[in-house]
Every structure is written in structure tokens, then in C-alpha cells.
TILUM-546854 format. One line per field, with one value per residue: residue number from 0; residue in three letters; x, y, z of N, C-alpha, C in turn. Coordinates in steps of 0.001 Angstrom, whole numbers, plus 500000, padded with zeros to 6 digits. Layout:
// residues N
resi <- c(NUM ...)
resn <- c(ALA ...)
n.px <- c(X ...)
n.py <- c(Y ...)
n.pz <- c(Z ...)
ca.px <- c(X ...)
ca.py <- c(Y ...)
ca.pz <- c(Z ...)
c.px <- c(X ...)
c.py <- c(Y ...)
c.pz <- c(Z ...)
***
This chain:
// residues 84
resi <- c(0 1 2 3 4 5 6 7 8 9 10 11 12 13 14 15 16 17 18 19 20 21 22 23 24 25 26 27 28 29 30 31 32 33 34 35 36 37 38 39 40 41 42 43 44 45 46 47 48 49 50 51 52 53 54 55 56 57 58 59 60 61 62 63 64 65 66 67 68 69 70 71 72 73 74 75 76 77 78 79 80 81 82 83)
resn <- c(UNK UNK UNK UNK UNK UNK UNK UNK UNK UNK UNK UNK UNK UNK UNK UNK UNK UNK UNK UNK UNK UNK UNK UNK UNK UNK UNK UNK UNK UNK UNK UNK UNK UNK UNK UNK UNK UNK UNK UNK UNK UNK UNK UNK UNK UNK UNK UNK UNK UNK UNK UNK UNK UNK UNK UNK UNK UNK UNK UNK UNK UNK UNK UNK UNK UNK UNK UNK UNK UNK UNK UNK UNK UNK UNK UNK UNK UNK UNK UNK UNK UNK UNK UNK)
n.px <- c(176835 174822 173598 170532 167938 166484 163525 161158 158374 158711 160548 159216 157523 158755 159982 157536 156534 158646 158665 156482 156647 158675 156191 152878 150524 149413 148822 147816 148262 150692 152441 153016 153918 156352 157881 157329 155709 152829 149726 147540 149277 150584 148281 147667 149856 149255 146766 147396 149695 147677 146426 148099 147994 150232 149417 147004 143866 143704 141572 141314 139759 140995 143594 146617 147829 150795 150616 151571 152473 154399 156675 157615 159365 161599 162298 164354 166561 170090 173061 175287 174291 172818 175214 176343)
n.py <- c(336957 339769 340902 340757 343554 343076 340974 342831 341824 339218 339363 340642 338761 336594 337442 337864 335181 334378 335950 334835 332681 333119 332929 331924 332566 334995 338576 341180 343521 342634 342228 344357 345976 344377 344452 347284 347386 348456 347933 347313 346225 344024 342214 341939 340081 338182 337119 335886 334139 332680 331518 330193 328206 328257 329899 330112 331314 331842 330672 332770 336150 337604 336734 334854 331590 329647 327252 323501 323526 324414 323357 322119 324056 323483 320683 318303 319475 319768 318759 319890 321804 323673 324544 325967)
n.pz <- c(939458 940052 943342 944678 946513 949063 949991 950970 952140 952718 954688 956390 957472 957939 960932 962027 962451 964137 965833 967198 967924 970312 972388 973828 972652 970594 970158 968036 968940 970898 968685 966998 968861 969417 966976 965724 963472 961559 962710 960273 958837 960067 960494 957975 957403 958959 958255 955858 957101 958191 956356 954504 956644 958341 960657 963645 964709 967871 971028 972597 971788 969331 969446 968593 967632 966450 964423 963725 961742 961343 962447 959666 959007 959636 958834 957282 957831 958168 960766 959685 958353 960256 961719 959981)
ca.px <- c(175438 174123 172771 168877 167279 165872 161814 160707 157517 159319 161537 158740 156863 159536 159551 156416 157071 159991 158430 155307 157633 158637 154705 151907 150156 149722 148324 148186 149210 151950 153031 152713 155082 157613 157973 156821 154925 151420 148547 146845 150277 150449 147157 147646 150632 148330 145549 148238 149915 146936 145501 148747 148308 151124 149200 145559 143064 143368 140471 141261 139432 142038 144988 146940 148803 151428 150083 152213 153187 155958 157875 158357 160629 163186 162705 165396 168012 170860 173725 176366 173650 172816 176468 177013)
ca.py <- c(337254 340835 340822 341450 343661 341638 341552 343291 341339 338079 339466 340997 337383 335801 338234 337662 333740 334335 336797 334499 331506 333146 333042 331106 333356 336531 339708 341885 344841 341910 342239 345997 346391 344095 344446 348353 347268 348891 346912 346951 345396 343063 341714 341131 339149 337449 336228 335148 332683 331517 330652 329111 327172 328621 330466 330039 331681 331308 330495 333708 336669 338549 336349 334188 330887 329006 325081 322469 323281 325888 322668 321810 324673 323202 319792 318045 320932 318695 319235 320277 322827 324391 324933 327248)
ca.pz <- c(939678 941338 944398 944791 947312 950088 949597 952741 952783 953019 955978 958009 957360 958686 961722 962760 962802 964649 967461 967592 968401 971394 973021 973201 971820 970422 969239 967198 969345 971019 967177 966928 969993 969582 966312 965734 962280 961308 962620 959143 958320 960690 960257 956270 957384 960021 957773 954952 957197 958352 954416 954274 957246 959815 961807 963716 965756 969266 971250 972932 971134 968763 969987 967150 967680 965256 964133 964259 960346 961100 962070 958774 958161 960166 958884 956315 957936 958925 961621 959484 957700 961345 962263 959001)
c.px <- c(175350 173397 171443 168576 166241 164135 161173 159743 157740 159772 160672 157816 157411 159799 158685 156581 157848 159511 157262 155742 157935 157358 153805 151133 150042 148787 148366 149078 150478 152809 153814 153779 156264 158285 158056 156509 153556 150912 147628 148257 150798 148932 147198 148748 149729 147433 146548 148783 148964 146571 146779 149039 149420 150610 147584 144966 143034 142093 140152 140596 140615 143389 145319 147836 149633 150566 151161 153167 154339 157562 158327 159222 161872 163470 163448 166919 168631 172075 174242 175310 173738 174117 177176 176454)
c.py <- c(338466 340195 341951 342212 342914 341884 341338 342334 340221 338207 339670 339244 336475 336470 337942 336217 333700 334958 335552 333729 331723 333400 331744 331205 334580 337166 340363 342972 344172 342373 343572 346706 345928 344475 346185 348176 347926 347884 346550 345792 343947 341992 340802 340134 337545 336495 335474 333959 332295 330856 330172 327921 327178 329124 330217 330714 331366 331181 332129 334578 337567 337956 334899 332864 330536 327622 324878 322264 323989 324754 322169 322601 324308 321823 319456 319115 319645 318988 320625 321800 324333 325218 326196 328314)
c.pz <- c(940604 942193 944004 946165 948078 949736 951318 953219 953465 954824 957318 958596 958568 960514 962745 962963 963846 966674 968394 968129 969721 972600 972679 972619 972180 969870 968649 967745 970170 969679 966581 967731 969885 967934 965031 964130 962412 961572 961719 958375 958483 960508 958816 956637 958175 959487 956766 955507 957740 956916 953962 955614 958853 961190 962176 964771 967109 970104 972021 972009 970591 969044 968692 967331 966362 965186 964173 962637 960185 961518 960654 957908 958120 959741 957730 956753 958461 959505 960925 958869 958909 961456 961319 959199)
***
């Protein structure tokens, strides 16, 4: 089987999950900085995981938390999976 080119959108997706994880929350220009993505870019990622549920509005104005659904990426992973 060839190998596929990775699909960027996926990666920066994951990215932003990843940065947001380390905060309680965030912003866009948090996003923008650590990340040095376009803020029109960031944003489309922004509203996507929210309409799937990962990500939500903070009460703050413009600031973005995770929900409580980003644990179920990690769930069913099991030791021996981790360790590879």
C-alpha cells in the first residue's frame, strides 16, 4: 500500500485540541501565537469543533474552552496501546 499525504486539516485540528488542552481557556489570538495559523483559519477550526461538540464558548467574550467530549478520544486506548 502507498503512503497518503497527511490531510493538513486533520493535523492542524488536532493541533488546536492539543494546544487548547494545555489552558483553560483560549483565544483565538492564544491560537494565532502558539500555533502561528491565520485567524480566519483558526476560527473555521473553532466553530467546527464546536458543531461537533469538542469545543465551547467560554463565558469570557472571544475565549474557547474544550467539553468534557475530548475525553472520549482517549477512551478504549489500553496500556499496552499507550506504550507503542
Amino acid at each position: 500500500m502507498t503512503s497518503s499525504p497527511p490531510i493538513v486539516s486533520v493535523m492542524r485540528a488536532m493541533h488546536v485540541l492539543r494546544t487548547m488542552n494545555l489552558r483553560d481557556v483560549t483565544s483565538v489570538n492564544d491560537l494565532h501565537v502558539a500555533l502561528d495559523l491565520p485567524r480566519p483559519s483558526i476560527i473555521r477550526l473553532l466553530k467546527t469543533l464546536e458543531h461537533i461538540g469538542y469545543v465551547t464558548h467560554a463565558p469570557e467574550r472571544g475565549k474557547y474552552v474544550l467539553t468534557p467530549k475530548v475525553r472520549e478520544l482517549s477512551e478504549g486506548m489500553s496500556d499496552g496501546a499507550r506504550k507503542g
